[in-house]
N, C-alpha and C positions, 0 to 999 in steps of 0.2 A: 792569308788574312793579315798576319801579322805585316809583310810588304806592304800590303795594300797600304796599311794604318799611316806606316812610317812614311811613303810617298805622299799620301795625302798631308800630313802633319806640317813635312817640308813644304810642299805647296803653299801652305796655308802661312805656314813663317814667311818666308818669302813674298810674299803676296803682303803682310802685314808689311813687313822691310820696304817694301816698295812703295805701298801708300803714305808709311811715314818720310820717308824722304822725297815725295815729291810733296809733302804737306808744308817743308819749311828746314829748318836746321837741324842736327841729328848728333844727340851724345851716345856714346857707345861704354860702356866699362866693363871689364874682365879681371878677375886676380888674378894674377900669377900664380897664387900659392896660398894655400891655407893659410889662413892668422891662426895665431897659439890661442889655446882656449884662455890665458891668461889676459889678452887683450883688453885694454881698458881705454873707455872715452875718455878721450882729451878733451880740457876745457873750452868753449869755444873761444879760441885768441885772436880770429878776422872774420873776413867777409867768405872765406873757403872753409872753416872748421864745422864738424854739424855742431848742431845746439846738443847738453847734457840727454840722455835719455832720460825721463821722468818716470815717473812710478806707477804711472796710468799706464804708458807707452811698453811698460814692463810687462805690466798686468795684461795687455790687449794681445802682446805679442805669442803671453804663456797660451790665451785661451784659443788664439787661433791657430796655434801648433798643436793644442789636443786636437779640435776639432777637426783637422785635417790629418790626423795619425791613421783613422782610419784607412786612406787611399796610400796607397804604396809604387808610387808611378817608375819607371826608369827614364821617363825625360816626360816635360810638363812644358808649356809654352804658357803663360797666364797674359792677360790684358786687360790693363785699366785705362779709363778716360774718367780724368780730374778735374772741375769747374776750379777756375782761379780762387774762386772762395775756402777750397778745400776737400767740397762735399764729392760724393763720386758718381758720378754722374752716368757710368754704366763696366760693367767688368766682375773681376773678382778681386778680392782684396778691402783692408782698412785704412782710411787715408786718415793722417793725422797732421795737423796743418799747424807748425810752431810759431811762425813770424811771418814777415811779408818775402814769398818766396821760397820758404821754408817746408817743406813736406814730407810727410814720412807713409810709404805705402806696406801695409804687413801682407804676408800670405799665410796660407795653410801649410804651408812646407818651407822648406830651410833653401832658400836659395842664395846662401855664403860663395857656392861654386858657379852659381849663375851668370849669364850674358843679358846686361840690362840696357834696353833702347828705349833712348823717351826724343821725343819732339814736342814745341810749343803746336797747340790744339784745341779747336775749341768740342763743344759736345754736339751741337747741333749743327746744323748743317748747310748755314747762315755763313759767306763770308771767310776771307782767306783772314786766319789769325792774325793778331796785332807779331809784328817781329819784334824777336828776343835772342833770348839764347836759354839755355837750358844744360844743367849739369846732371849728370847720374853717379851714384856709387851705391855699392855697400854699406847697409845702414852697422856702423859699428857697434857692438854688447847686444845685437837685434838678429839674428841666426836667419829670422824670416821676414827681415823687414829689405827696405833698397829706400835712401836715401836723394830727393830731389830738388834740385835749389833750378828758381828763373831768374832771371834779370831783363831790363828793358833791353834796348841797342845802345845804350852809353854805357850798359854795364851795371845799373845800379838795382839793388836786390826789386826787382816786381813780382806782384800777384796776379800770373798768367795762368789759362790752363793745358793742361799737356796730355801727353795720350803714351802710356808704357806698356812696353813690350818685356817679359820674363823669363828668359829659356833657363830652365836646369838641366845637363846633360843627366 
């Protein structure tokens, strides 16, 4: 049973991996290494820095780490699809939408050790998306958040939608 789970699971990542990169351009991010629990946001000083976390974004992130305490998974694969507005247009997850291009997706679980895939995307099923580029990270002082910024093709911050992928080993 338990094989079965796991080959199915792979499957299904891969499968995901696969639709997103023939969807358009593909960010990847992995840490190398725990950040110290002392870690503090940095002010935002460019167009790469995330924006301050806010006290909403605090508060949102506390409530979705109870509410997913109950589930105690050894790897989790999660996926959201994001309307350029911000709203979430189907998956799991809270999108929290700062600036133009600006995003912030939470979960039910801490994915600091996570592998985060996102591609520019749209929700429906209408039409090959506008081209961009799309950034992922670690949402920083956010345990279960991931951090997503777009931009047009010259580069300048846009309000795209995207579609992410979340593996926690």
């Amino acid at each position: 049973m338990s094989t079965s789970f796991r080959r199915k699971a792979a499957a299904v990542t891969f499968a995901v991996l696969g639709l997103s990169l023939a969807g358009g351009g593909i960010a990847v991010a992995q840490p190398t290494a725990k950040a110290p629990a002392e870690t503090v946001q940095p002010a935002a000083r460019g167009t790469n820095a995330q924006p301050p976390v806010t006290a909403e974004s605090a508060r949102k992130a506390k409530a979705a780490l109870k509410s997913g305490a109950a589930t105690t998974l050894a790897a989790s694969t999660s996926i959201v699809v994001v309307n350029a507005n911000g709203t979430k247009a189907r998956g799991v997850g809270t999108v929290i939408k700062y600036g133009v291009g600006q995003y912030e997706v939470q979960f039910g679980h801490v994915v600091t050790a996570g592998i985060f895939v996102a591609t520019i995307g749209r929700a429906d099923a209408c039409c090959i998306p506008a081209a961009g580029e799309i950034s992922v990270a670690r949402r920083l002082s956010t345990p279960n958040g991931v951090f997503v910024q777009t931009r047009n093709s010259a580069g300048v911050a846009a309000d795209l939608g995207f579609h992410l992928v979340v593996h926690t080993p």
